[in-house]
N, C-alpha and C positions, 0 to 999 in steps of 0.2 A: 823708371821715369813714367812720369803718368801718360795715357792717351786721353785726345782728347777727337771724338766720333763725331762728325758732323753732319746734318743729311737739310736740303735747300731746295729753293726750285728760283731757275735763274729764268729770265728772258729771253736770252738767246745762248746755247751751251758754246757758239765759234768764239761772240764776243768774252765769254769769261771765261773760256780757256785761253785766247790771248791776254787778257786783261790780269787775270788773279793768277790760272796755273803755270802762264809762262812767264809771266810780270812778275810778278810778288814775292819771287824766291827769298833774296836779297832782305829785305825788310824784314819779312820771318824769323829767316836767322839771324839777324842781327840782335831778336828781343829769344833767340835759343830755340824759336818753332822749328820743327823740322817735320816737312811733307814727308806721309808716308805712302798716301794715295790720293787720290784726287780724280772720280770718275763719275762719269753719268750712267742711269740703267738702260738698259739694253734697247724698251721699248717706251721708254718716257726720255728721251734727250734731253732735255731740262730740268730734272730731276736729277740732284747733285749730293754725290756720299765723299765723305772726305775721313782722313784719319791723319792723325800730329802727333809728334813727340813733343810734350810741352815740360816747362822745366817745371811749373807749379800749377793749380790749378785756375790761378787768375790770370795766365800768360796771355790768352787771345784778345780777353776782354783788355787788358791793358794796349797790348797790340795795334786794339781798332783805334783806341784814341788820338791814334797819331792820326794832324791831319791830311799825312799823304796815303794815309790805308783810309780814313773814311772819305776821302775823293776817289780814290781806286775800287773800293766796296759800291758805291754809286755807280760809276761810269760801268761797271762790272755786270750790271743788272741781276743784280743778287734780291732777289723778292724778300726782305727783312721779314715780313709776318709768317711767310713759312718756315726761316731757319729755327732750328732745333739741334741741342745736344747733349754729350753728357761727358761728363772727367770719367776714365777709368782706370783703374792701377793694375800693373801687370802682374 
């Protein structure tokens, strides 16, 4: 199953740990995402790495489309201009 490696800089790390890593489960799975990790660095707090089991390589980007993840991805304070990633195969 491919990964998919995420790394973000959020606005505030409490609001989108409530918001995305304890909220979002559900939705994920539902489209076959499965959290692997989901953590901030040690001395940047708002600087955010994430790792997913996705079923194909367009899973996330289909994902966002829903419009209850792209209201969750907002309220979330996910800084869009910095997310960055990449698909990788195990």
């Amino acid at each position: 199953m491919p990964k998919l490696i995420l790394n973000m800089e959020v606005k505030d790390w409490k609001i989108f740990e409530k918001i995305y890593v304890e909220g979002d489960n559900s939705n994920r799975e539902k489209v076959g995402i499965k959290k692997i990790f989901i953590g901030q660095e040690e001395n940047k707090p708002n600087k955010v790495h994430a790792i997913f089991d996705i079923p194909h390589s367009n899973s996330m980007r289909e994902y966002v489309e829903n419009p209850v993840v792209k209201k969750m991805v907002k309220d979330s304070g996910i800084k869009l201009e910095t997310l960055g990633g990449v698909v990788c195969e195990d």
